[in-house]
N, C-alpha and C positions, 0 to 999 in steps of 0.2 A: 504494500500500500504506500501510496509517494506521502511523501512526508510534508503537510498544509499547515502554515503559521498563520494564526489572526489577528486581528486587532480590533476593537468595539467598536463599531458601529451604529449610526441610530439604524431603527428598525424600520421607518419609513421609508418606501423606497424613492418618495418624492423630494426627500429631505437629504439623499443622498449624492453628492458629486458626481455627473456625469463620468462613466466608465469612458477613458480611453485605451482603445487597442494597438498595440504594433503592430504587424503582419509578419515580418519575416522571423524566424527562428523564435515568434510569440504566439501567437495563432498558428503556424505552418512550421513542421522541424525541416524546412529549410529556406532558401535565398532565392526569389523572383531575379533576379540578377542575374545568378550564376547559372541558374536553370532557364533560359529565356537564350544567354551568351553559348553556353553549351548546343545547344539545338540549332543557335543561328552559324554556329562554329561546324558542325556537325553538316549541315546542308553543304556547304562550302568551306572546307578549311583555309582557302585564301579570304575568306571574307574578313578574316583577322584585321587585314590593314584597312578595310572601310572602318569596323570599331577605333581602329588609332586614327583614322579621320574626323570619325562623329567627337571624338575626346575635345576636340581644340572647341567645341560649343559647349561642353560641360558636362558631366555627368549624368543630370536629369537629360538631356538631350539624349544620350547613348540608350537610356535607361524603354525611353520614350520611343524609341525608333526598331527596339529591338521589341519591343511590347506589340509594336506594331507589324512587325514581318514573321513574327514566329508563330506555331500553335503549340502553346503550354496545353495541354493538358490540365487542364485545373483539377476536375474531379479524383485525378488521380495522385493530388501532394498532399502528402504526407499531414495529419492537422496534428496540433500540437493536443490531444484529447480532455486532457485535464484540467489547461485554462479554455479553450475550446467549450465542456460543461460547465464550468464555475461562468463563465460570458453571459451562457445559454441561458442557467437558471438566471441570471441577476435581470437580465432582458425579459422574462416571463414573470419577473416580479413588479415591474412596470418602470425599473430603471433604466434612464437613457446609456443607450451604447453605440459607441461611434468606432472607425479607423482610422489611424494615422501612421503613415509609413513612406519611408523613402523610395520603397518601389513604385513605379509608375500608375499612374491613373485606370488605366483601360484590364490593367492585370488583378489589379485593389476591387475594380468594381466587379471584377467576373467573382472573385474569392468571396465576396459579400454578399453574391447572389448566389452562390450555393451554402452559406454558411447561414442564412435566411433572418437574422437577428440583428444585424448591424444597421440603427438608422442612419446613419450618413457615411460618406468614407472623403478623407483626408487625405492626399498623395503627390507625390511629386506630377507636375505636368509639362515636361519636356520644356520649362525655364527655372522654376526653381525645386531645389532637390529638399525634400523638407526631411531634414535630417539634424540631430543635437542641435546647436543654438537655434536654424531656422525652425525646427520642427517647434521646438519651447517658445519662443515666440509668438509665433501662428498660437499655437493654442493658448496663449496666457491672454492673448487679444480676443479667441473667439469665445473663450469658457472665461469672462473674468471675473464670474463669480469663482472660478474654483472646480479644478475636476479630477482625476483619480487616473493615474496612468499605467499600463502595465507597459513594462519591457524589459529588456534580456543583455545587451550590449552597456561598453563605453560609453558609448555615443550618445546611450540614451539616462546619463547622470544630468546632461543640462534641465531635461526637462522636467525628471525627476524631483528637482531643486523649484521647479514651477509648480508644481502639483498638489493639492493638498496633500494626498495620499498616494503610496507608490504598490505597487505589483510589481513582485520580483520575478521574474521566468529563470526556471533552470538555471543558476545563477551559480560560479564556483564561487568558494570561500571569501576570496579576495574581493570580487565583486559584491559579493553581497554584503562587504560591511560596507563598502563605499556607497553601492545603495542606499545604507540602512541610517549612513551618515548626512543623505538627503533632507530627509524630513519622515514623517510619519511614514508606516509601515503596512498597509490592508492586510494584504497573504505574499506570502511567500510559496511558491510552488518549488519544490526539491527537485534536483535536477536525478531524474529516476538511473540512467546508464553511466554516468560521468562523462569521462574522455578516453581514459585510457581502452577501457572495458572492449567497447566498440573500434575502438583505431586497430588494436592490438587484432583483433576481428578482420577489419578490414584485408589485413596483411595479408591474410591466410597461413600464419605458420606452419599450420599443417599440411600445407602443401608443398613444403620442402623437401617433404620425403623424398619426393620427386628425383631434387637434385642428388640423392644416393647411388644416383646411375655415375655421377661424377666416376667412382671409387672402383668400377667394376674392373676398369684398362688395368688401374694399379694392380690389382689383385690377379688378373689375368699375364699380365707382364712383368708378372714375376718380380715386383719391387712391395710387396708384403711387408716385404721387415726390413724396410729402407725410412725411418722416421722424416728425413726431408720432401721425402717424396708424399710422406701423411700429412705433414704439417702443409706442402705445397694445394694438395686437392682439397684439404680441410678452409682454408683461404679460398679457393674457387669455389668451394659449395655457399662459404659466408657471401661472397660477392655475387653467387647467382642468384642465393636466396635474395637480397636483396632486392637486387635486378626485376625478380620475377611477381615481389610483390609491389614495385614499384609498378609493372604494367598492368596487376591486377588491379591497383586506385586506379589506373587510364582508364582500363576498359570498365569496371564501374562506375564513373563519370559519364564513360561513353555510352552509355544503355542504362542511365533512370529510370527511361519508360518505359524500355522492353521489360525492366527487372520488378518494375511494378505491378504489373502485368502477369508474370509467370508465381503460378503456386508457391513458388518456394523463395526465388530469389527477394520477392517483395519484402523479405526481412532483414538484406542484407545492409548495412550499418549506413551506407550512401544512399541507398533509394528507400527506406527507411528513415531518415533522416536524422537518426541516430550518430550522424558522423556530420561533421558539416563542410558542406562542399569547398570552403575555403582554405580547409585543413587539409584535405586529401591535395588540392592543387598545390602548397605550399610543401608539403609532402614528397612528392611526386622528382621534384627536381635536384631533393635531399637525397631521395636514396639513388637516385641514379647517378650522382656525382660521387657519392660515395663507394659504390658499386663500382664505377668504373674504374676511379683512384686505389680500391683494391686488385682489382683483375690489372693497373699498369704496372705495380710491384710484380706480379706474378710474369711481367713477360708479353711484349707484343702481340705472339696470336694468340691470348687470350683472352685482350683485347679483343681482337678480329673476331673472335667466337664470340664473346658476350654483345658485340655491336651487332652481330649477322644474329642472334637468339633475340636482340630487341627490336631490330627493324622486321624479324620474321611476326612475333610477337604482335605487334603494332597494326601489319597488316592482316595480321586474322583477327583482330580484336575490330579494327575499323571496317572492314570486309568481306573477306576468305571464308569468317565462318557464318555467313550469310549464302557462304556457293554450297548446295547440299554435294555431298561424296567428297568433294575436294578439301571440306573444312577438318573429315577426319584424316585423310591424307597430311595434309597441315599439322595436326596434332603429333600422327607417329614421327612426324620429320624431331619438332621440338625435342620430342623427346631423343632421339636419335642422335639430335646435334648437341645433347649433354655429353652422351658417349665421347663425341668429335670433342667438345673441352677438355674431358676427362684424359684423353690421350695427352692432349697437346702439355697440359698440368703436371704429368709425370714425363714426358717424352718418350715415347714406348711405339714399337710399331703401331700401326693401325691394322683392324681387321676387318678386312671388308665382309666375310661373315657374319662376325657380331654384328656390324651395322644392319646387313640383311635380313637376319634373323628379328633386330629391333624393331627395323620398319615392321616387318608383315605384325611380329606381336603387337604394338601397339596399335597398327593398324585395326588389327580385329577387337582390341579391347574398347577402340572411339566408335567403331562400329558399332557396338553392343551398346556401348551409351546413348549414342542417339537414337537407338532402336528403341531403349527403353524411356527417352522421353518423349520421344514421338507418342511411343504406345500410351503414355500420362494425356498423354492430347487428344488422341482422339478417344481413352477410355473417357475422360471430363466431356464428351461431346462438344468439344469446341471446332469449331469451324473455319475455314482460313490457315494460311501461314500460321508456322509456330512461331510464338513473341521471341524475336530476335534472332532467328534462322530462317532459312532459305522454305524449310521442310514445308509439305502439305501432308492431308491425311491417306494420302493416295499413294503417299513415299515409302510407306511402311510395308511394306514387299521389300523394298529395296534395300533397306539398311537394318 
């Protein structure tokens, strides 16, 4: 049960200070911004340099234009469920409840029509970005008798500081006293997962196993009880790991709404929103710089290997495994091409057997898997493409 702080209240609800809402990471566990940017990035990866164009007008501009060309998905983000109820009931009590948030206009009003309780909404409109001091402003002028704010960020101490009363969202330690050093306190909402919980998730550690293929050349080539040669692939496995869950944050970024969408993935820590999307992007460039700076100790081509395992990576993550048969093809190769590090790590012939042998097995083993998601799809009676594959239900002979 999340853990609710309060504060007394009168019991009127007409006597009470208009509720105000944030929207992002308040109402919704994630960011109209990032998820708006993502999808317009997504259509086009060069479209990159139109957003460093749009910047030179200002950020409600970018905000505003990318609101405008994208289709978010609304009913499928993530709500934040527990200020989300506490909204609901205070709005069913006859107290006024509004929006206020730095995301754009046009994204604000869609999230308010499905959330069906929000009388007004507050938002940036592609000139100004109403955010800390502009946001506190705007409301000390439009509520000046006095209104009751929730939010979750920095950003939002200024307005905090305007508020009669504050609502704290999901708030870590540090934040919440500085909130708390605001002024009055309503509730406080516990931040239910943390950070670590969920990131450490995202990683996938357990899918390092994986890199265990590194160790088989060693053990095959006869350097067993050669400890440099253990300490050498014990380093390639750290840096692949790395490596490999750095592209797991991409391609989780890169499929929110397919992963929303599919039974299972919808819980994972990013499309979930358990994780937040500015953490993963921040993320992403850390372990890949670190990854590589390990694999450059280790030696040129193993460089070359962990660059050809990211750029192989990448393209199945943004494509490949969208081509049904070719995307398991794609899979046995990855794995195959650990083998290829794994030699290069001790320096040991290569076996063009073992390779062969690797292909077909893990051939047959990606095989079996998309059989058996496939067969989830159309046992669910769903119809169409499978969310995020190529696959129809008609595939299922085939794989």
């Amino acid at each position: 049960m999340e853990e609710i702080q309060r504060v007394h209240r009168a019991a009127d609800p007409e006597l009470q200070p208009p509720l105000i809402l944030d929207l992002d990471h308040t109402l919704i566990r994630t960011d109209c911004f990032f998820e708006a940017l993502i999808l317009f990035l997504k259509s086009n990866p060069l479209n990159l340099f139109i957003v460093l164009q749009w910047l030179f007008h200002g950020r409600a501009y970018v905000k505003q234009q990318l609101a405008i060309r994208v289709d978010l998905k609304i009913d499928n983000l993530p709500l934040n469920e527990d200020v989300v109820a506490y909204a609901r009931a205070e709005a069913a009590k006859g107290r006024k409840v509004h929006m206020a948030t730095a995301a754009d206009e046009l994204l604000a009003l869609a999230i308010a029509d499905r959330l069906g309780f929000v009388e007004e909404v507050h938002a940036s409109n592609g000139k100004i970005n109403l955010k800390a001091e502009n946001k506190a402003d705007y409301l000390k002028t439009r509520f000046p008798e006095g209104f009751a704010y929730a939010g979750d960020s920095l950003s939002d101490l200024p307005v905090f500081k305007k508020a009669l009363q504050s609502l704290i969202v999901h708030p870590s330690s540090s934040f919440s006293k500085r909130a708390e050093e605001c002024g009055a306190v309503e509730m406080t909402f516990a931040r239910p997962d943390g950070f670590w919980k969920p990131f450490l998730k995202s990683l996938r550690l357990h899918q390092w196993a994986k890199n265990s293929l590194l160790f088989i050349p060693l053990i095959l080539g006869g350097q067993a009880l050669n400890p440099v040669a253990w300490g050498s692939a014990f380093l390639g496995f750290v840096a692949l790991g790395i490596l490999a869950s750095s592209t797991y944050l991409l391609n989780d970024l890169w499929d929110l709404e397919a992963d929303r969408q599919h039974w299972s993935k919808k819980a994972r820590p990013l499309a979930s929103g358990k994780l937040k999307i500015a953490h993963a992007i921040f993320a992403i460039p850390v372990g890949l710089l670190l990854s590589f700076s390990i694999a450059a100790v280790l030696g040129p081509f193993v460089v070359l290997g962990c660059f050809c395992y990211l750029v192989s990576t990448v393209a199945y993550s943004f494509y490949l495994k969208r081509v049904p048969l070719l995307d398991t093809a794609v899979l046995a190769m990855l794995f195959t091409m650990r083998l290829g590090i794994g030699v290069t790590l001790v320096d040991v012939p290569p076996s063009p057997w073992l390779f062969v042998f690797s292909m077909y097995l893990f051939l047959s083993l990606s095989l079996a898997k998309r059989h058996t998601e496939l067969g989830r799809h159309v046992e669910a009676g769903t119809n169409g493409e499978m969310s995020g594959r190529g696959y129809q239900n008609k595939d299922l002979p085939f794989c």
